[in-house]
C-alpha positions as CSV (number, residue, x, y, z in Angstrom):
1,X,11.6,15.0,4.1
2,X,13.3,15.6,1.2
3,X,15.1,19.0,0.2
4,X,14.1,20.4,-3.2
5,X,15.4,22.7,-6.1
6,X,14.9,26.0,-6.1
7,X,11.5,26.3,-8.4
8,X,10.4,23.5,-5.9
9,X,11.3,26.3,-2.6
10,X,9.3,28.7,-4.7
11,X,6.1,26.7,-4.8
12,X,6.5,25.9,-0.7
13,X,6.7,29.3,-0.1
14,X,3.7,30.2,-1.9
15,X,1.7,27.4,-0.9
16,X,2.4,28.2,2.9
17,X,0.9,32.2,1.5
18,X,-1.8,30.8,0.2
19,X,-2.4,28.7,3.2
20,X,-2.1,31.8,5.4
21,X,-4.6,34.2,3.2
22,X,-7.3,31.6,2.5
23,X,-7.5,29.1,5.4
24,X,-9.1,30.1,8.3
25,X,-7.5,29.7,11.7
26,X,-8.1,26.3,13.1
27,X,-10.3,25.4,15.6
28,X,-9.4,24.0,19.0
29,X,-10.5,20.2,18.9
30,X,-13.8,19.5,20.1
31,X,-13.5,17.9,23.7
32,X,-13.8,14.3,24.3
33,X,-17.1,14.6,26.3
34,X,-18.9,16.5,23.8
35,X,-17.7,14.3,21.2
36,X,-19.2,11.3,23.2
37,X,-22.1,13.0,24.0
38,X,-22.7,14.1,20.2
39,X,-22.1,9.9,18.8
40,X,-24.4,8.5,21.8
41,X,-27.2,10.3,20.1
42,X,-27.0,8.0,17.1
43,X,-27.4,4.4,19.7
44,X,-30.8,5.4,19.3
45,X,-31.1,6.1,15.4
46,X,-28.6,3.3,14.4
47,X,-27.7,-0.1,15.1
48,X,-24.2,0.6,15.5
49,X,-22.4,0.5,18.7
50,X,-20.2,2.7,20.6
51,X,-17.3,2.1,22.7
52,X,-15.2,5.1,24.9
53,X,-13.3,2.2,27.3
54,X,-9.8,2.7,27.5
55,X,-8.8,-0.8,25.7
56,X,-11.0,0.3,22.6
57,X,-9.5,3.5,22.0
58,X,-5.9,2.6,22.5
59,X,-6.0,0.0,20.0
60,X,-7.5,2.3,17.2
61,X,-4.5,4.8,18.4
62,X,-1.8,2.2,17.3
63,X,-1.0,0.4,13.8
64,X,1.3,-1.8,12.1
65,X,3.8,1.2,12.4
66,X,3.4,1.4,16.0
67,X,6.1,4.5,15.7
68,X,3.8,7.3,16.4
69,X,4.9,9.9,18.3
70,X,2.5,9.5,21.5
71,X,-0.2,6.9,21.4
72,X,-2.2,9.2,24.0
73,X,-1.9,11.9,21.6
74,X,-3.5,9.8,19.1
75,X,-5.8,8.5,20.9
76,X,-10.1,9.1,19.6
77,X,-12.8,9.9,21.7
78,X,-15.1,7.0,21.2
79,X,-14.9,3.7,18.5
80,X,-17.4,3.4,16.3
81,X,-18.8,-0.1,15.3
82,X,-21.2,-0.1,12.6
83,X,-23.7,-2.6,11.2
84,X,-24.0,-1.0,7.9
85,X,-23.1,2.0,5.6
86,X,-26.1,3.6,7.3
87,X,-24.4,3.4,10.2
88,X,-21.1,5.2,9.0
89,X,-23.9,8.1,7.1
90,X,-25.4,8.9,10.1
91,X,-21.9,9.0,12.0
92,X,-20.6,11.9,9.1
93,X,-23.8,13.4,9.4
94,X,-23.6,14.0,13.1
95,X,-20.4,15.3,13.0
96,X,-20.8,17.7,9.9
97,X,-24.1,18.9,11.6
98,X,-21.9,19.8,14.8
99,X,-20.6,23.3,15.6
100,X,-17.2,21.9,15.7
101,X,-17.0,19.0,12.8
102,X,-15.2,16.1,15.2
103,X,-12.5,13.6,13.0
104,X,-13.7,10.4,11.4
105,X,-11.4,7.9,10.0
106,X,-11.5,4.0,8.8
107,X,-9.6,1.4,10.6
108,X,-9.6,-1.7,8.8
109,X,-6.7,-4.2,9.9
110,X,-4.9,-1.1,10.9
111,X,-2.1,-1.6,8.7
112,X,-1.0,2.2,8.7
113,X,2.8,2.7,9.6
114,X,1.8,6.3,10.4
115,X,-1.2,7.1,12.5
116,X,-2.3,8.0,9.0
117,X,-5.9,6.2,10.3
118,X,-5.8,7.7,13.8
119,X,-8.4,10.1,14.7
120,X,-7.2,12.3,17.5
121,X,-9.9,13.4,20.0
122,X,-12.5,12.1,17.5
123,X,-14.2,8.5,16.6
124,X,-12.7,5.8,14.5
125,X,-14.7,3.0,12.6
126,X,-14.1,-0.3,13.4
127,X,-15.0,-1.3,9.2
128,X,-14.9,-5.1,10.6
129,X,-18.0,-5.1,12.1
130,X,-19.7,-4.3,8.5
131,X,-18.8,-8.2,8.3
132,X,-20.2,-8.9,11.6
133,X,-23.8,-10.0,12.4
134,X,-25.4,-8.6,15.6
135,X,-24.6,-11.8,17.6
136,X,-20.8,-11.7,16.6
137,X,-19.6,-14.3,14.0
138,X,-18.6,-12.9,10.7
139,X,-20.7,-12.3,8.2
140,X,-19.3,-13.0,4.4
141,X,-20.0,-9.8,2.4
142,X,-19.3,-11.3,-0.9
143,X,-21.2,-12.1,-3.8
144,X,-19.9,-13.4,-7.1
145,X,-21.3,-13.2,-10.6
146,X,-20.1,-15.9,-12.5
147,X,-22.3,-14.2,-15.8
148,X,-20.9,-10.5,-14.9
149,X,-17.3,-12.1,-14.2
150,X,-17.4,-9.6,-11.2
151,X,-17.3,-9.8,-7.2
152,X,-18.7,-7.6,-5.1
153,X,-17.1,-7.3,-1.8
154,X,-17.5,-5.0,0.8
155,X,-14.9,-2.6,2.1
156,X,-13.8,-4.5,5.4
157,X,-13.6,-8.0,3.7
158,X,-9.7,-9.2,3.5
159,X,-7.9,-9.9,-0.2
160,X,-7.6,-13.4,0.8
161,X,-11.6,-13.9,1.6
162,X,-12.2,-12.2,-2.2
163,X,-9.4,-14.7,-3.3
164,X,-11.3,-17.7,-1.9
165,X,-14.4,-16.8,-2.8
166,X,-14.1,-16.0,-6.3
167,X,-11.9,-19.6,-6.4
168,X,-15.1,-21.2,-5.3
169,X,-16.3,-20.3,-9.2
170,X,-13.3,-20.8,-10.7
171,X,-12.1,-17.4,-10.9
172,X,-9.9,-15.0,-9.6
173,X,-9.3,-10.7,-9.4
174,X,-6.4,-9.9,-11.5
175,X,-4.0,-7.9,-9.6
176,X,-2.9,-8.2,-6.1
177,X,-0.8,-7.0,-3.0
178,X,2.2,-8.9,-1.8
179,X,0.3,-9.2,1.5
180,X,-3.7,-10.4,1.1
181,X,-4.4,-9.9,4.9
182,X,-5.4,-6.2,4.3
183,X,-8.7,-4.7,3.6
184,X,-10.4,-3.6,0.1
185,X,-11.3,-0.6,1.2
186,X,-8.2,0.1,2.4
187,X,-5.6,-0.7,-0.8
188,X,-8.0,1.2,-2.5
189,X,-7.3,4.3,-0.9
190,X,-3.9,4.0,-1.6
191,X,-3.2,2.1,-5.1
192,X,-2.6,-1.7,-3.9
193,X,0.8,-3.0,-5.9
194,X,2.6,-6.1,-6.4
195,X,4.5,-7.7,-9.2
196,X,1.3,-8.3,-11.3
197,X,0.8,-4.3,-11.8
198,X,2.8,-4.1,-14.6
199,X,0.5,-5.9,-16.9
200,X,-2.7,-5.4,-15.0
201,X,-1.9,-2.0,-12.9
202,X,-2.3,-1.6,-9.7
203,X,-5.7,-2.4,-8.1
204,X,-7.4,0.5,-8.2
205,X,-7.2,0.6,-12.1
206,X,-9.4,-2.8,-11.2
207,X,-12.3,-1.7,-10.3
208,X,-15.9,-1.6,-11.9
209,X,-17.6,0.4,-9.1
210,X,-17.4,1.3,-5.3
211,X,-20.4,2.5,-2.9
212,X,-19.3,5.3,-0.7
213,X,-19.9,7.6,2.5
214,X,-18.7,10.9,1.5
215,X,-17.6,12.9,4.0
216,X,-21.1,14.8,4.1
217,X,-23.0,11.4,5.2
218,X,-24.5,10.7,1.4
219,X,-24.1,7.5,0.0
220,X,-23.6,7.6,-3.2
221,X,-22.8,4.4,-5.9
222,X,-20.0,5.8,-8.6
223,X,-18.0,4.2,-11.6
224,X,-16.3,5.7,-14.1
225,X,-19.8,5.8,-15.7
226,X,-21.6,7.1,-12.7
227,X,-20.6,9.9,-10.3
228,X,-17.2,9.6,-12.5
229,X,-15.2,12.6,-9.9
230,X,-15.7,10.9,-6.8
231,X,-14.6,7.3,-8.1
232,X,-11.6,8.3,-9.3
233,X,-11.5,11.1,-5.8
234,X,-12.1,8.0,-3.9
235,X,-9.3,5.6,-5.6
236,X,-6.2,6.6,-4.3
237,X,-7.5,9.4,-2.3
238,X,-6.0,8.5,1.0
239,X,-9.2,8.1,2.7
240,X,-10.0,11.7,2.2
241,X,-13.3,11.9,0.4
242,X,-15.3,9.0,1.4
243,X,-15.5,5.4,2.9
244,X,-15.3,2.7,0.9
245,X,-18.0,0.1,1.9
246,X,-18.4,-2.0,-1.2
247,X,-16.1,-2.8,-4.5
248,X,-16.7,-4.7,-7.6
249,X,-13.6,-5.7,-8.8
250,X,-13.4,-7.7,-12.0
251,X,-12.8,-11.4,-12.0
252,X,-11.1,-13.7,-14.6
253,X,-10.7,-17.3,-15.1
254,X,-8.2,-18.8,-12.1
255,X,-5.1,-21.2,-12.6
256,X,-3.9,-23.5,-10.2
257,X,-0.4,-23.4,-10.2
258,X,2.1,-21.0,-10.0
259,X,5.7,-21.6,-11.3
260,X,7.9,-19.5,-9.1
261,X,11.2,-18.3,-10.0
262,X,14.3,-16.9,-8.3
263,X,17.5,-15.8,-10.0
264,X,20.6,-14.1,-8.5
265,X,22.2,-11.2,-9.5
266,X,26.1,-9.2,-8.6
267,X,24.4,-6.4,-10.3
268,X,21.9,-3.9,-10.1
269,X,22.2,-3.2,-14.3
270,X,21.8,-6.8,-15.2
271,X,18.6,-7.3,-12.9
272,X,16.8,-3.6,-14.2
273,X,17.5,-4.6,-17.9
274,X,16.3,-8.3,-17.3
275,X,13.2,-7.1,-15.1
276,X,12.5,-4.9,-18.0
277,X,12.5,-7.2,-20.8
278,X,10.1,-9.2,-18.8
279,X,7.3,-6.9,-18.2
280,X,7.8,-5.5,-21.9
281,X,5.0,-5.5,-24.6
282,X,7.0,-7.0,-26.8
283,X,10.2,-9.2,-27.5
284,X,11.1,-12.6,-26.8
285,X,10.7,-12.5,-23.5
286,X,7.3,-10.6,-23.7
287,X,4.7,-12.6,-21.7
288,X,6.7,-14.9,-20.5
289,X,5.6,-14.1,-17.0
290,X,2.7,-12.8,-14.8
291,X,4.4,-11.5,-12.0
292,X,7.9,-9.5,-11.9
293,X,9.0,-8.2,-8.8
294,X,12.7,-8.0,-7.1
295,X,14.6,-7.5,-4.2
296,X,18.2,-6.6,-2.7
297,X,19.8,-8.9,-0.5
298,X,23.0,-7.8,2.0
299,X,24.5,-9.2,4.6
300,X,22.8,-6.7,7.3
301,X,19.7,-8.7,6.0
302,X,20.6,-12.4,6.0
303,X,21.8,-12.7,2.5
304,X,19.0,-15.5,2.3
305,X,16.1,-14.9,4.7
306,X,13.3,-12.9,4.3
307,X,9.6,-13.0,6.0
308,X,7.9,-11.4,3.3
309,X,7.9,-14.2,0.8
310,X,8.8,-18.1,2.4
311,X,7.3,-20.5,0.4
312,X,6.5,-24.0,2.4
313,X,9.7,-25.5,1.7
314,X,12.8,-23.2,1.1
315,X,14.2,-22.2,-2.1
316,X,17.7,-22.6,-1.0
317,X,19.5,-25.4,0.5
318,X,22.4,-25.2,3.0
319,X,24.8,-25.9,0.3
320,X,22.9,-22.9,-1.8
321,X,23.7,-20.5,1.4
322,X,27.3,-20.9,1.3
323,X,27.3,-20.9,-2.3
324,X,25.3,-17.2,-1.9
325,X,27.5,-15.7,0.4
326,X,30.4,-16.4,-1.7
327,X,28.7,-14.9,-4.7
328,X,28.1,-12.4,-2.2
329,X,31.9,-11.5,-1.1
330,X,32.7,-11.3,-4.9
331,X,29.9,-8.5,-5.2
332,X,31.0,-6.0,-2.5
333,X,28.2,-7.6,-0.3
334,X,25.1,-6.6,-2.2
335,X,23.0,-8.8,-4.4
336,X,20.1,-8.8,-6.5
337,X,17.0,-11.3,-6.7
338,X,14.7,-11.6,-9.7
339,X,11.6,-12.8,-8.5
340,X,8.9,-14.2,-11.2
341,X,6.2,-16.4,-11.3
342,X,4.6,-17.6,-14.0
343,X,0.6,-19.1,-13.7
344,X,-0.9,-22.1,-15.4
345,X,-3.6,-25.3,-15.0
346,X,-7.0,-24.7,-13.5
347,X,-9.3,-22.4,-16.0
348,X,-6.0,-20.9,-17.4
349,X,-5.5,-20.8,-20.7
350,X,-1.5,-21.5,-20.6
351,X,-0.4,-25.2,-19.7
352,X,2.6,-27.2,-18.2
353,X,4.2,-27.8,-21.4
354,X,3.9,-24.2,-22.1
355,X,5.1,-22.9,-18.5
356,X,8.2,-25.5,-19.2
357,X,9.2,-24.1,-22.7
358,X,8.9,-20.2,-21.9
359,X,11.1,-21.0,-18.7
360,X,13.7,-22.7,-21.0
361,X,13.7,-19.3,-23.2
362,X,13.8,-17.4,-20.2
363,X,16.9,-18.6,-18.8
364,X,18.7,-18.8,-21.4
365,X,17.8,-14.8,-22.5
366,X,18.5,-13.5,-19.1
367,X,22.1,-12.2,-17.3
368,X,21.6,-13.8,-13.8
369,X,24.4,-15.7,-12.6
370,X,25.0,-19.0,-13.9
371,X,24.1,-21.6,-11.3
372,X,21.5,-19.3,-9.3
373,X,18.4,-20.1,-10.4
374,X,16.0,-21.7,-8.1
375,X,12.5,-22.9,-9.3
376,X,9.4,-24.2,-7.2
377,X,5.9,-25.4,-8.2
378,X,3.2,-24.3,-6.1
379,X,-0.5,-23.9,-5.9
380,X,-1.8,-20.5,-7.3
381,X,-3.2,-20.1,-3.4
382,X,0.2,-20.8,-1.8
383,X,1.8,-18.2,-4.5
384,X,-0.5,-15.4,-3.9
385,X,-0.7,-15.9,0.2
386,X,3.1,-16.5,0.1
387,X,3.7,-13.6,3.1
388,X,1.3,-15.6,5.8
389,X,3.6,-18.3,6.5
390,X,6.4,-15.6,7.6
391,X,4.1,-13.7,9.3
392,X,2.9,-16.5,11.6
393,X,6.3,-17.4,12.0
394,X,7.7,-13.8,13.4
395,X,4.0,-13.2,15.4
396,X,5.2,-16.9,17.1
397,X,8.4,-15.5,17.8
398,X,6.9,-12.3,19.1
399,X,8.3,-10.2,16.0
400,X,5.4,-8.8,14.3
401,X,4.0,-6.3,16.2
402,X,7.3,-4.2,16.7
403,X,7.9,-0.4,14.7
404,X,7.5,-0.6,10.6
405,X,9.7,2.6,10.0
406,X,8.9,1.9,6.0
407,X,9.8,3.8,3.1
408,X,8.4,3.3,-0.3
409,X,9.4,5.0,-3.5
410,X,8.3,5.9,-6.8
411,X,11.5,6.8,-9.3
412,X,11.9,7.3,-12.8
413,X,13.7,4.6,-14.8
414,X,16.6,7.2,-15.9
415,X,17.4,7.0,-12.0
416,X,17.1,4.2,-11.1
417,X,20.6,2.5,-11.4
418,X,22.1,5.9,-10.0
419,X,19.6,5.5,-6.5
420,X,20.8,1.4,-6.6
421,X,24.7,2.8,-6.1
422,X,24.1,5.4,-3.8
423,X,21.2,3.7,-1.5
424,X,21.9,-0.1,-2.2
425,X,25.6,0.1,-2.1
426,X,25.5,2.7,0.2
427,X,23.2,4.2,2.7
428,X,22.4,1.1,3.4
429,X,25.9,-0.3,3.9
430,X,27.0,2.4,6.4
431,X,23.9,2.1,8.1
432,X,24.1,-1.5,9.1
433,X,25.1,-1.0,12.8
434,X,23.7,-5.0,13.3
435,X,20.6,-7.2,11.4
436,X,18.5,-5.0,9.7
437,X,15.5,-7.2,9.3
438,X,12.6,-7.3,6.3
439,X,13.3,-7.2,3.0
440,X,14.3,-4.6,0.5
441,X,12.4,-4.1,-3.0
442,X,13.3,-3.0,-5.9
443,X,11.2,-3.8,-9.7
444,X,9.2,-1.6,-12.7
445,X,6.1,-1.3,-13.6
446,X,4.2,0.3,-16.9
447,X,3.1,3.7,-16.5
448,X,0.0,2.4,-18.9
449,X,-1.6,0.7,-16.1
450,X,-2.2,4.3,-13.9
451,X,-5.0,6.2,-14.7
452,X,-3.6,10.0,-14.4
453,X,-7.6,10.9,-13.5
454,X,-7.5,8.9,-10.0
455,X,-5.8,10.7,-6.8
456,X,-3.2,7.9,-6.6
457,X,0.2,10.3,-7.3
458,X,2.8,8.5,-9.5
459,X,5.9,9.9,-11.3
460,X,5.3,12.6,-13.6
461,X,5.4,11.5,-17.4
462,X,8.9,12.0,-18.3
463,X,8.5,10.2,-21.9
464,X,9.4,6.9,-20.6
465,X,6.8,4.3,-20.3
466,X,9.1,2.3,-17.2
467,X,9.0,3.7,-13.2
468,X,10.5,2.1,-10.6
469,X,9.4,1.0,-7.1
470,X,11.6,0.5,-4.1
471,X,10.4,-0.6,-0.3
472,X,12.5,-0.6,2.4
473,X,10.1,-2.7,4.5
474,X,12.4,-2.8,8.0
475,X,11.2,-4.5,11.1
476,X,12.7,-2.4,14.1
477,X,13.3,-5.4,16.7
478,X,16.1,-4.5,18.9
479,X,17.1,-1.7,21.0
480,X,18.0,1.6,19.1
481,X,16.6,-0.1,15.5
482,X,13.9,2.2,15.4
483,X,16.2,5.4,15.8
484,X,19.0,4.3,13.2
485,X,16.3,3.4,10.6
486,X,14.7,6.3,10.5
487,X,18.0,8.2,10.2
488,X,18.4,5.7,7.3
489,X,14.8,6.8,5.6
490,X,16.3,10.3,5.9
491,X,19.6,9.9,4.7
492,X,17.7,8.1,1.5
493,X,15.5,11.7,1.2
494,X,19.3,14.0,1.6
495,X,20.7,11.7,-1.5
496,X,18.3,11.8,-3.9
497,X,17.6,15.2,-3.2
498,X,21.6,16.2,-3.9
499,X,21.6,13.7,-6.3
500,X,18.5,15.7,-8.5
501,X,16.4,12.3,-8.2
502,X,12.8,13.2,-8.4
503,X,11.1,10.8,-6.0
504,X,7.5,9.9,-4.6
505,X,6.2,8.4,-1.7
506,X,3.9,5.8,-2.1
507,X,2.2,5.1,1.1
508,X,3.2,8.5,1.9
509,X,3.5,10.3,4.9
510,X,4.0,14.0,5.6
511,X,3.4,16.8,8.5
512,X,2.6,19.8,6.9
513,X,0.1,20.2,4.3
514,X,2.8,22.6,3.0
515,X,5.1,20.0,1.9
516,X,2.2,17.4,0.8
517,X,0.9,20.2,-1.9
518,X,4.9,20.9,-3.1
519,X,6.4,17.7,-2.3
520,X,3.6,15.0,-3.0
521,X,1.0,16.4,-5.7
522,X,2.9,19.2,-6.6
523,X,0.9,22.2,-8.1
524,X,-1.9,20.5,-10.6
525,X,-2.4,17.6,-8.6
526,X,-2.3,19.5,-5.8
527,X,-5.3,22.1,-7.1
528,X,-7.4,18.8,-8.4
529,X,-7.1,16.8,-4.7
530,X,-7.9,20.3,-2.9
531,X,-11.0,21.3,-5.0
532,X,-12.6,17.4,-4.5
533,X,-11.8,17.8,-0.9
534,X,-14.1,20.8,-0.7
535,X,-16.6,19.2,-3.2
536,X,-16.8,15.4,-1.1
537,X,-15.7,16.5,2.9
538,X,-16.2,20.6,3.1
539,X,-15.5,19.8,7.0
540,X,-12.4,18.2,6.6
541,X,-13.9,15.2,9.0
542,X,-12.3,12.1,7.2
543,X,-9.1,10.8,7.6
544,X,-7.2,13.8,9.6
545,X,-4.3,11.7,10.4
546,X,-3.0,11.6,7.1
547,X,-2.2,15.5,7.8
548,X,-2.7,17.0,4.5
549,X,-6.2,19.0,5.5
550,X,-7.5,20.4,9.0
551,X,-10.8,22.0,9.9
552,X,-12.1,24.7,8.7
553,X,-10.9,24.3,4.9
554,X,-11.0,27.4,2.8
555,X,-14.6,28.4,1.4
């Protein structure tokens, strides 16, 4: 997606050599009958069930995405529902045992904007029915330990189920998503951020231990004590070396309330250096708050709405909208929210008198503009499930299941002010062409919260503690949307790449393994993700629709 430098060419070209001399040629697929006929052996070993029925395998061929090229092309053989990790063993087993190793890949809440958890021509697991008893209703896998300050959830349980049940004992995980509706397993094969990862990390530097299916069919229990290569293979890996089917993620005491914060900004320099200050170690405004995030607001947008984060009342009055939109006009048409929340009450440690003076510090230390800040007190609940209420709202309005053409960034802090004036005031201006709905990130986190040992990919240590995060989370709801904002994504790549800004994908999504070894990992990372692919899933049976690895790998 994104054109390189010349040193960056170099390492293409001999990744696609080294592609050529040690990769074997691939394998046609295995056909859907003898894929069926292979997984209808295990109804009589397993209690899992099977499903080949037309309206089971197109839904595990779509996701929140719903962009992929063909649906039919994406479609699996069969739909695996398992009643335990057994289950899922016995599934890898089968097909690693086959002549032709068929695909495997997790579907949690099928969240994926790219077919990344589609399994062409071969079986998807429907992780929900871990949490199902044999009869139907759900079955709670979570168990706290109030002693271990621990819970231990399974893969297929939702954020907000962990959230409520650790609540239940007073406690609460420590770093979140924006969006709780999603799967353990499945933000921990990608990172999981929000705007509490820059004290905390992101949530897969929250974890004490995971079981897993490796792609071989052995379940295994690993920690950074225990089995130390495949947890931190597993974390971040993309769903490429095993199935998560359990977590224990670290617990803390809860607040109750959350003091939420929105300032307005004419400028991107003002918000960075602000957002900065905030999520610094030290200085006055050092701890002030426990979640920093930020957004960009034009008028393609709605200089106002957003679905992502409505809380139950709105921040802004009628009289605030006008107000905004003339701040607006006076900016060129581009503004800039500092969102931050701030927790207290409940087994917290920090209290309303506390929350009240820190606020009073805050605004008077940061450059928003004077008469734009908007405060609301709401439960800690209501803070960190903020993104339901929109989402009910646009699936009432038939709005939610339409194409997520999203694009999410890494950048380095030295470019970050450079990518707000050429993307911000921009590529995003001249691609307007009408309402460009969802909203538009942009906020830092501490490289000190990554652990460079997990598969999660991150900017390259460049001597500067701050990296950046942008998501251009668009909602493609009217007729040639789709189209123009994927033209947008790529006129994004064509300017940081002429620009010389170095930039990862997070959530990424490429075609070739080619450009995921040069453009993605680049060379170490690259060597250290190939070499626990052959180690965990030698078949290359788990998670093919990412794209980075086909059947047969290299010996």
């Amino acid at each position: 997606m994104i054109a390189m430098a010349a040193a960056e060419l170099g390492f293409v070209l001999i990744c696609a050599v080294l592609m050529a001399t040690i990769l074997r040629p691939t394998l046609a697929s295995p056909t859907t009958t003898s894929v069926v006929d292979q997984i209808r052996e295990l109804e009589g070993v397993t209690a899992g069930r099977i499903r080949t029925d037309a309206a089971a395998t197109a839904l595990a061929s779509t996701d929140f995405g719903t962009n992929a090229s063909s649906v039919d092309a994406a479609r699996p053989a069969a739909v695996f529902y398992p009643s335990s990790a057994a289950d899922i063993a016995a599934l890898l087993r089968a097909s690693s045992a086959s002549a032709s190793p068929f695909p495997v890949s997790a579907r949690g809440c099928g969240h994926s904007t790219g077919g990344q958890a589609t399994a062409p021509g071969g079986v998807v697991v429907d992780m929900a029915s871990l949490g199902r008893s044999a009869d139907g209703p759900s079955v709670a896998r979570l168990a706290v330990s109030v002693h271990g300050r621990y819970i231990d959830a399974g893969g297929e349980q939702l954020w907000v189920d962990v959230l409520h049940a650790a609540l239940a004992h007073g406690l609460t995980p420590r770093s979140w998503t924006d969006y709780l509706h999603l799967t353990v397993g499945g933000t921990l094969s990608n990172a999981g951020i929000s705007g509490q990862a820059f004290r905390h990390g992101p949530q897969i530097s929250n974890v004490l231990e995971l079981d897993v299916v490796t792609g071989t069919g052995e379940m295994v229990t690993c920690s950074k004590e225990k089995q130390a290569d495949l947890f931190d293979a597993v974390l971040g890996g993309l769903g490429q070396f095993g199935l998560i089917t359990r977590a224990r993620i670290p617990l803390v005491p809860a607040p109750a309330r959350a003091r939420w914060v929105r300032l307005l900004y004419a400028d991107a320099a003002a918000l960075t250096s602000d957002q900065e200050r905030l999520i610094a170690e030290r200085g006055a405004l050092a701890g002030v708050m426990d979640y920093v995030e930020g957004s960009v607001l034009t008028d393609s947008q709605g200089l106002i709405g957003s679905w992502r984060s409505q809380p139950p009342s709105s921040f802004f009055s009628e009289g605030d909208a006008a107000r905004v939109a003339a701040l607006a006009k006076e900016a060129g048409g581009v503004l800039y929210c500092l969102e931050g929340a701030v927790y207290y009450g409940g087994a917290a440690d920090t209290t309303a008198a506390d929350v009240d003076k820190g606020l009073e510090v805050m605004l008077r230390e940061l450059r928003y503009a004077r008469g734009f800040a908007f405060v609301q007190d709401v439960s800690y609940v209501e803070f960190l499930d903020r993104v339901r209420a929109g989402e009910l709202k646009l699936r009432a309005a038939g709005l939610w299941d339409v194409p997520h053409p999203w694009l999410n960034l890494f950048l380095p802090r030295s470019s970050i002010l450079d990518f707000a004036a050429g993307v911000f005031h921009g590529v995003m201006l001249r691609r307007g062409g009408g309402t460009m709905m969802g909203p538009v990130l942009v906020y830092p986190m501490n490289r000190r919260g990554w652990d460079g040992a997990m598969s999660a990919v991150f900017p390259e240590d460049d001597g500067d503690e701050v990296f950046y995060t942008v998501g251009i989370l668009r909602s493609a709801v009217a007729a040639g949307d789709l189209a123009r904002m994927e033209a947008q994504n790529a006129e994004v790549a064509r300017f940081c790449a002429d620009a010389g800004i170095p930039c990862t994908q997070y959530l990424p999504s490429y075609a070739t393994q080619a450009e995921w070894a040069a453009r993605h990992f680049g060379p170490g990372r690259w060597d250290r993700f190939a070499r626990r692919k052959r180690k965990y899933d030698p078949n290359a049976i788990l998670s093919r629709g990412q794209r980075i690895f086909s059947y047969p790998l290299a010996a």
